[in-house]
C-alpha positions in Angstrom: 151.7 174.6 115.9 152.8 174.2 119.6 152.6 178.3 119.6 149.1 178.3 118.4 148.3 175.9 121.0 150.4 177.9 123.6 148.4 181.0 122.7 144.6 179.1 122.8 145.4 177.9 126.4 146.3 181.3 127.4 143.2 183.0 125.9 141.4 180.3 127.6 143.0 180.8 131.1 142.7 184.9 130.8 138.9 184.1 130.0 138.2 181.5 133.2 139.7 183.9 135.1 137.8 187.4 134.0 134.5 185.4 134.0 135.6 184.7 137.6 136.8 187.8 138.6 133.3 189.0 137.1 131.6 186.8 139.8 133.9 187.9 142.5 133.5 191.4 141.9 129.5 190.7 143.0 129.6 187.9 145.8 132.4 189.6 147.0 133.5 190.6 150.8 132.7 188.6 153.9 128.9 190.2 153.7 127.2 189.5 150.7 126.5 185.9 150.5 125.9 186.0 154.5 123.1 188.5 153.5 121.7 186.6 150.7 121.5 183.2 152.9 119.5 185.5 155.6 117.3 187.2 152.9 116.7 183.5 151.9 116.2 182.3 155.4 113.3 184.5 155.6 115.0 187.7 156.7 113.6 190.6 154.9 113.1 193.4 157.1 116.5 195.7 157.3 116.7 195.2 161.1 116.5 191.3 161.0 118.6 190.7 158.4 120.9 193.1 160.4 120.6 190.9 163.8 120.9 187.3 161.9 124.4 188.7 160.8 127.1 188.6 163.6 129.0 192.0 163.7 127.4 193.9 160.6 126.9 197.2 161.3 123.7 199.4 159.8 126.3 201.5 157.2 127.3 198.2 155.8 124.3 196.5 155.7 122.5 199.1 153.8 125.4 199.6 151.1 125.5 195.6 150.9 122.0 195.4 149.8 122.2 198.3 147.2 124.7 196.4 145.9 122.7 193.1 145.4 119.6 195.1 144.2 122.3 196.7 141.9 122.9 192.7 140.9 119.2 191.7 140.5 120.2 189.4 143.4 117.6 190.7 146.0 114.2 193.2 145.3 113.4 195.6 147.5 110.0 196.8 148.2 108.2 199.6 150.0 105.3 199.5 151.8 103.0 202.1 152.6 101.5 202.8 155.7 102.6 203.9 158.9 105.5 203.4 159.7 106.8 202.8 155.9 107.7 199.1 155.9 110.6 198.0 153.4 111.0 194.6 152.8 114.0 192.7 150.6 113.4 189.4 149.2 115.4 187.1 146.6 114.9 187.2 143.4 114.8 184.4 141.3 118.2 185.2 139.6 120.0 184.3 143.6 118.7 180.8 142.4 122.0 180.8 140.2 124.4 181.1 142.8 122.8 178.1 144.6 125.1 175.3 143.4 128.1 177.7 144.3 126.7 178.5 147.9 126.3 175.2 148.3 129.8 174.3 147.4 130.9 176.7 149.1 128.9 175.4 152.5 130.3 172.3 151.9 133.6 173.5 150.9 134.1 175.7 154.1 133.0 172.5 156.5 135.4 170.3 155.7 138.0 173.0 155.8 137.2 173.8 159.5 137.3 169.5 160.4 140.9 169.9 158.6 142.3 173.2 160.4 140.5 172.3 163.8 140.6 168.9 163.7 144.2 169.2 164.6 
């Protein structure tokens, strides 16, 4: 009986941590979410998304958001007219990661009070 149990929490720990590692393996990098809060901060032309982000270069910033269109995180959409426009907005699948972004926010201001606070 105890083996049976041993084995369920197991196969219950390897699942939390693939369905995490799933998440991860979108959000992740020091970018992504940094993009998405721009995008959803009203950003969505390539060049002021690029200047609301601290040290991002261009190659980055492009292969970031074909990443998160990859994701269904973020559209993007052309324009016609001259000059082309392309614009990048959030979808309505981003709404999802709001409780984590939000812990997340809330996570990584107490952590500064506690290592700076010293």
């Amino acid at each position: 009986m105890a083996k049976t149990a041993d084995r369920k929490k197991k196969v219950d720990c390897l699942s939390r941590m693939m369905a995490v590692r799933d998440a991860l393996d979108v959000i992740n990098g020091k970018w992504k979410l940094m993009i998405l809060i721009s995008i959803s901060d009203g950003n969505s032309r390539f060049r002021e998304i690029e200047r609301s982000i601290p040290k991002i270069n261009s190659k980055v910033l492009a292969k970031e958001l074909k990443d998160l269109e990859e994701h269904q995180l973020i559209k993007r959409t052309v324009i016609d007219g001259y000059p082309v426009l392309i614009e990048y907005t959030a979808t309505d699948y981003v709404m999802s990661l709001e409780k984590v972004m939000d812990s997340l926010y809330d996570w990584g201001v107490n952590h500064r009070k506690k290592i700076f606070a010293k």
